[in-house]
N, C-alpha and C positions, 0 to 999 in steps of 0.2 A: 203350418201343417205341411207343408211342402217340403221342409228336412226331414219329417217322419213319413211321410210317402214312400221317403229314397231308404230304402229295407238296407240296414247295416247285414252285410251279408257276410264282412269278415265276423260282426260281432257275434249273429247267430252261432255260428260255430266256436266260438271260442265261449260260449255262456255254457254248451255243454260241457266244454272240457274243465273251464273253471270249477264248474258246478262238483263235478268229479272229485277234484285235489283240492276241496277245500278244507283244512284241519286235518290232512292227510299227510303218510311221511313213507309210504311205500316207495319201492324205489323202479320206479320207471324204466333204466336205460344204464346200464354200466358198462366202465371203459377205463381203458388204463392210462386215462387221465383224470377220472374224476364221473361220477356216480351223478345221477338225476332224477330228483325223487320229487313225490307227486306234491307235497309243499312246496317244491325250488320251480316247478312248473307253473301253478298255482300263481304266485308270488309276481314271476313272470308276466302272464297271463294279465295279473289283477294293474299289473304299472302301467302297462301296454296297451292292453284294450276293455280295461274295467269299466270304464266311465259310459262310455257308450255301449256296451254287452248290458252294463246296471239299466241305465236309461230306456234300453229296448225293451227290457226284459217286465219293467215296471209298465211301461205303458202296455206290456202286453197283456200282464195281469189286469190291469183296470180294464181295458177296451174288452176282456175274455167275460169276465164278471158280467158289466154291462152289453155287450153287444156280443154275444160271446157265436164262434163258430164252431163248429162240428169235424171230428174228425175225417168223416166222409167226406167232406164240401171241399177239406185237403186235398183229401185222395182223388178226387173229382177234376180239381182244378190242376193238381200234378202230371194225370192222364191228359188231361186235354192238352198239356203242355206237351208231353211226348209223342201225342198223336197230329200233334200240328210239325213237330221238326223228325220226327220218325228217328233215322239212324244216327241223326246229325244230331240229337239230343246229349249224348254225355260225350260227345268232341264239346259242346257249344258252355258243356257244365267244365270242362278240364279248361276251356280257355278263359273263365272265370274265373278258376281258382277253386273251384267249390266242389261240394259232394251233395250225393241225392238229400242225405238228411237234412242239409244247410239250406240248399232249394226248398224244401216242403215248409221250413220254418219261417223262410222270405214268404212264401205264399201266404200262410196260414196270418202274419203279420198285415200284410195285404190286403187280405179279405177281411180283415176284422178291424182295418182302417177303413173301407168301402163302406162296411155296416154302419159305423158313424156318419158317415159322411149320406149317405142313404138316408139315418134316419132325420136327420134335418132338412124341414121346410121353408121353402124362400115365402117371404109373404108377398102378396099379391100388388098390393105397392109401389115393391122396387121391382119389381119387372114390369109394371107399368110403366114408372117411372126411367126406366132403362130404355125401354120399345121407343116412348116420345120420346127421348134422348138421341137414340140412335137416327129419327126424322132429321135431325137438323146436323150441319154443320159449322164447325165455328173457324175462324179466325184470329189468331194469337200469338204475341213475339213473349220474350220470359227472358229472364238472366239467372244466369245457375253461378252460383257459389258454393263453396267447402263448405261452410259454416252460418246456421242461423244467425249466432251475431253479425258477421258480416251482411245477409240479407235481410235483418229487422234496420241493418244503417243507409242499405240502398230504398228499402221503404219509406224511411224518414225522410233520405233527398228527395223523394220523390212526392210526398208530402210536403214538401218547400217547393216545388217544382221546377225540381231538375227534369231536363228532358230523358224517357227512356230508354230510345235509340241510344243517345250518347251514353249512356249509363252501363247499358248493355254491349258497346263498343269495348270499353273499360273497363267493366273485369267482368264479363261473363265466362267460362271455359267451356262453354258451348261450340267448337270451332265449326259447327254446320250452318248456326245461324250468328254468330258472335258478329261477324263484317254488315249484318244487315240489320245491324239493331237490334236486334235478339226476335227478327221475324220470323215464324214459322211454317207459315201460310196457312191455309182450310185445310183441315182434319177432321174426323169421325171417331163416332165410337171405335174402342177398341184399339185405336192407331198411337194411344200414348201410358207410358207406366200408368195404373191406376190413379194414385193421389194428385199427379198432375191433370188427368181429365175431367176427374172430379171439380178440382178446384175450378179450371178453367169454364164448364159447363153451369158452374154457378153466380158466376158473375156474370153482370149486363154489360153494355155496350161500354168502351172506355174506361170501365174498373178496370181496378188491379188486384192483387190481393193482398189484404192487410198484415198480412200474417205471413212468414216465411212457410213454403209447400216442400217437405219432407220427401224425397224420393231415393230409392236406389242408386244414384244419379252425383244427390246434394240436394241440395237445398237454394229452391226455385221461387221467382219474384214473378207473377205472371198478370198481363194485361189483356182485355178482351177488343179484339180491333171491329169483329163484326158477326152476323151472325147470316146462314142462311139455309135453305131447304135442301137436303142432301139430294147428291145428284143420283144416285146408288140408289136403286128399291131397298128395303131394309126385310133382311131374312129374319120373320122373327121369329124361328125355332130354335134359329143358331144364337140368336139374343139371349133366349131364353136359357138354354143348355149353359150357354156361359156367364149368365147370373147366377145360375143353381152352383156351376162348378165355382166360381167363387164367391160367393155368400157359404157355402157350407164348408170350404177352404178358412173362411177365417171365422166362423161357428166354432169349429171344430177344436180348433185351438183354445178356442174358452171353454167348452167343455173338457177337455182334456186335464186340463189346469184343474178343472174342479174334482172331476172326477181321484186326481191324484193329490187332492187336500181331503176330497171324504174317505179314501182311503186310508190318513191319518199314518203314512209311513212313518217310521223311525228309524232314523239312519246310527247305525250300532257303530259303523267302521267310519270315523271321522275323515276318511282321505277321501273316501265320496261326498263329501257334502256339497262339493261343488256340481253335481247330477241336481241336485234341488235348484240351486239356486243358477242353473240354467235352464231350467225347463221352466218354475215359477215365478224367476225373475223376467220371463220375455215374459209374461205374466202380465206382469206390471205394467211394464212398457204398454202393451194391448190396453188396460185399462186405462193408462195416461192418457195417450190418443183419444179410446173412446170417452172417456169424461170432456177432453179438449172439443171432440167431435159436436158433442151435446153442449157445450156452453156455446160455440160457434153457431149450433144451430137455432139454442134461443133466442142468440143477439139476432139473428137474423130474421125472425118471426117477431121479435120488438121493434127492428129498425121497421117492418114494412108497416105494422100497428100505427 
């Protein structure tokens, strides 16, 4: 969700202009070198910035359908914009690159990603579940590697019991904690990429984790050295706020996915086909994970059985 957040601002404006010259052969621009007409524009246009002009344009249709925003609520939120930066407002649009129509389109894109994201509910559960969470503090070293293979073979040494200081001395690429045995120290919520705090918050005392932990990062082998009562009172509206913002951060993404399969596009111009199978193929991926998520989490409701 957070690549559809960032409003293709070049794309907005070039969806108009495609939109324009498309099957069109008017001629735009003449010169005594050579004529410019609205198919050689078009064409241009469609090499350069199709792909993403297509993709925004499509999620905007679905998100307008279902979550749809008002012209007004535009013009509402454009004004507010200009009465917040006053004179400074189309210096601040020239040093963008942009024009007022391109701005209103980024808005109007914007608000009708908020409306999604709005209307999904966190359950009650995982901000509970989040609040206890954020009470305690843990203590943890990890070793980070390029690659899951290589971290399902430091698992296995470590399954034969190899030590994991040394383990983590030797090829972790950690260089903050790599010299100290891939120690961390006590952390809290919040304080590490997601799938690492996750993982780490679920293991007890001296696990590890059985599984290589996926992050932005690599791919992390992590141990729990201890656990104890945060020293820090826990703000829990700020828990809360930031369960909402990511729980419907990654909602939103499955919706989207679906929302852009019950639309039932058909892609006519084969040189886009890759717009599908980058928006439906992180798709997958999403799905992978969560299938992996839930068989993790049954093994773990049988192990305690």
């Amino acid at each position: 969700m957070k690549k559809k957040v960032l409003a293709f601002t070049m794309a907005a404006s070039m969806a108009v202009l495609a939109a324009c010259g498309d099957g069109g052969d008017k001629t735009l621009v003449t010169s005594n070198v050579g004529n410019v007409t609205e198919q050689e524009l078009y064409e241009e246009l469609k090499t350069t910035f199709g792909q993403p002009v297509l993709e925004q344009t499509l999620l905007m249709k679905v998100l307008q359908d279902k979550f749809p925003v008002e012209d007004q609520e535009v013009e509402d939120a454009v004004n507010e914009q200009k009465e917040m930066f006053g004179d400074q407002f189309e210096m601040i649009l020239q040093q963008q690159g942009m024009s007022e129509p391109m701005f209103k389109q980024n808005v109007r894109f914007q608000l009708l990603q908020q409306n999604l994201l709005d209307s999904i509910d966190v359950p009650e559960e995982l901000v509970k579940e989040k609040l206890d969470r954020a009470k305690e503090e843990v203590h943890a070293r990890h070793i980070l590697v390029a690659s899951e293979e290589e971290a399902n073979d430091l698992i296995a040494q470590l399954d034969e019991g190899k030590d994991f200081a040394e383990l983590a001395k030797e090829h972790s690429m950690d260089p903050g904690s790599k010299e100290k045995g891939g120690d961390l120290g006590w952390f809290g919520v919040g304080k590490m990429v997601a799938p690492f705090e996750d993982a780490a918050y679920e293991l007890k005392k001296d696990e590890y984790t059985k599984e290589p932990v996926a992050s932005e990062h690599g791919f992390h082998v992590i141990q729990l050295l201890d656990t104890r009562k945060a020293e820090e009172e826990v703000d829990e509206e700020a828990i809360k706020e930031q369960v909402q913002q990511t729980y419907a951060e990654q909602e939103a993404e499955a919706v989207l996915v679906d929302l852009l399969q019950e639309a039932n596009f058909e892609m006519k111009d084969t040189s886009f086909e890759p717009v599908f199978s980058d928006i439906l193929g992180n798709a997958s991926e999403s799905d992978d994970k969560d299938e992996k998520k839930e068989e993790k989490e049954d093994k773990k409701e049988k192990d305690e059985k």
